[in-house]
C-alpha positions as CSV (number, residue, x, y, z in Angstrom):
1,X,4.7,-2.1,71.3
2,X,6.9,-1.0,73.8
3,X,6.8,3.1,73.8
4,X,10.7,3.7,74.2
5,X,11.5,1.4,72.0
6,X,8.6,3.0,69.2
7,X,10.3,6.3,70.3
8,X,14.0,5.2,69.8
9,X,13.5,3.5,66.2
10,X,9.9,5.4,65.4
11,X,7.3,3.6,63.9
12,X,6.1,3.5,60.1
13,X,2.4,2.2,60.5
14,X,2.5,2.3,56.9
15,X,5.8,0.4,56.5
16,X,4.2,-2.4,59.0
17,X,0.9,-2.3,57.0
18,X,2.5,-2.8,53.7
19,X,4.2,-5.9,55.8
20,X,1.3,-7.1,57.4
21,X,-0.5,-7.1,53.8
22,X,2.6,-9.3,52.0
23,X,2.2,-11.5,54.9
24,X,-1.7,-11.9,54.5
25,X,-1.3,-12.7,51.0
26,X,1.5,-15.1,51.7
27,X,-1.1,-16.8,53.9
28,X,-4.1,-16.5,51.6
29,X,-1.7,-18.1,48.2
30,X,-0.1,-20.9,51.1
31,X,-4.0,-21.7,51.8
32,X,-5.0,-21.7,48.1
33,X,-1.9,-23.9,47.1
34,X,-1.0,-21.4,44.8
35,X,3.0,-21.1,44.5
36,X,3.4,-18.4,41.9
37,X,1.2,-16.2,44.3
38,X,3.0,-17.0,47.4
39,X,6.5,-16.5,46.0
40,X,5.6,-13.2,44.0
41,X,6.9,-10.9,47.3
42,X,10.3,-12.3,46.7
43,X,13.2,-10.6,44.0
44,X,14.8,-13.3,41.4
45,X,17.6,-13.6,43.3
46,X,16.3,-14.5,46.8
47,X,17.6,-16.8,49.0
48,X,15.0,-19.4,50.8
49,X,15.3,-21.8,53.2
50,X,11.9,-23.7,53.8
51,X,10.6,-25.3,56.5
52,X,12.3,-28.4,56.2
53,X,15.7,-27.1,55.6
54,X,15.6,-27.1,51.7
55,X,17.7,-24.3,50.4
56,X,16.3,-22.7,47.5
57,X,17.7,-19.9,44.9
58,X,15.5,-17.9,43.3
59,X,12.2,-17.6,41.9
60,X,12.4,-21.0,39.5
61,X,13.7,-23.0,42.5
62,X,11.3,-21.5,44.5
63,X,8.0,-21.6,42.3
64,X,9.0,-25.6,41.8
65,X,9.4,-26.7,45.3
66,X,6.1,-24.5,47.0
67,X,4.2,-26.2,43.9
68,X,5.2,-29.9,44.4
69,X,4.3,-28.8,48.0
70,X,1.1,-27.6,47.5
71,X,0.0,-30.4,45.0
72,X,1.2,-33.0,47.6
73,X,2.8,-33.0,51.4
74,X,0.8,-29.9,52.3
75,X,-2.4,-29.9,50.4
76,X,-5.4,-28.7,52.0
77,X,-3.1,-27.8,54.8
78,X,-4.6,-24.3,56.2
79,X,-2.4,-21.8,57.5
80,X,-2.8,-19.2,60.0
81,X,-6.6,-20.4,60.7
């Protein structure tokens, strides 16, 4: 990272390793087809777009679509391998 920037915002290694971690477990739950796991970072209320353009509103919406996903157009696909 860039040293003035790190010096003109700081820098929170603990802040960017509690990011890195919801980000490995998104990874680890997209890999595993798991939906409930890879939405669980996300509030009730969020607001998702996916990769396709879908727009999806909250955790229901959310859970449904990643699982039909999983259990079809992406299955067995690995990510961040």
């Amino acid at each position: 990272m860039n040293s003035k920037l790190t010096q003109a915002h700081g820098s929170n290694s603990t802040d960017e390793k509690a990011i890195r971690t919801i980000h490995h477990r998104m990874m680890e739950a997209w890999n595993a087809g798991d939906a409930a796991a890879f939405i669980e970072p996300f509030r009730d209320d969020a607001d998702f777009v996916a990769f396709e353009g879908t727009n999806l509103k909250g955790r229901a919406e959310m859970l449904s679509f990643h699982q039909r996903i999983f259990d079809t157009v992406v299955k067995g696909v690995a990510y961040g391998r």
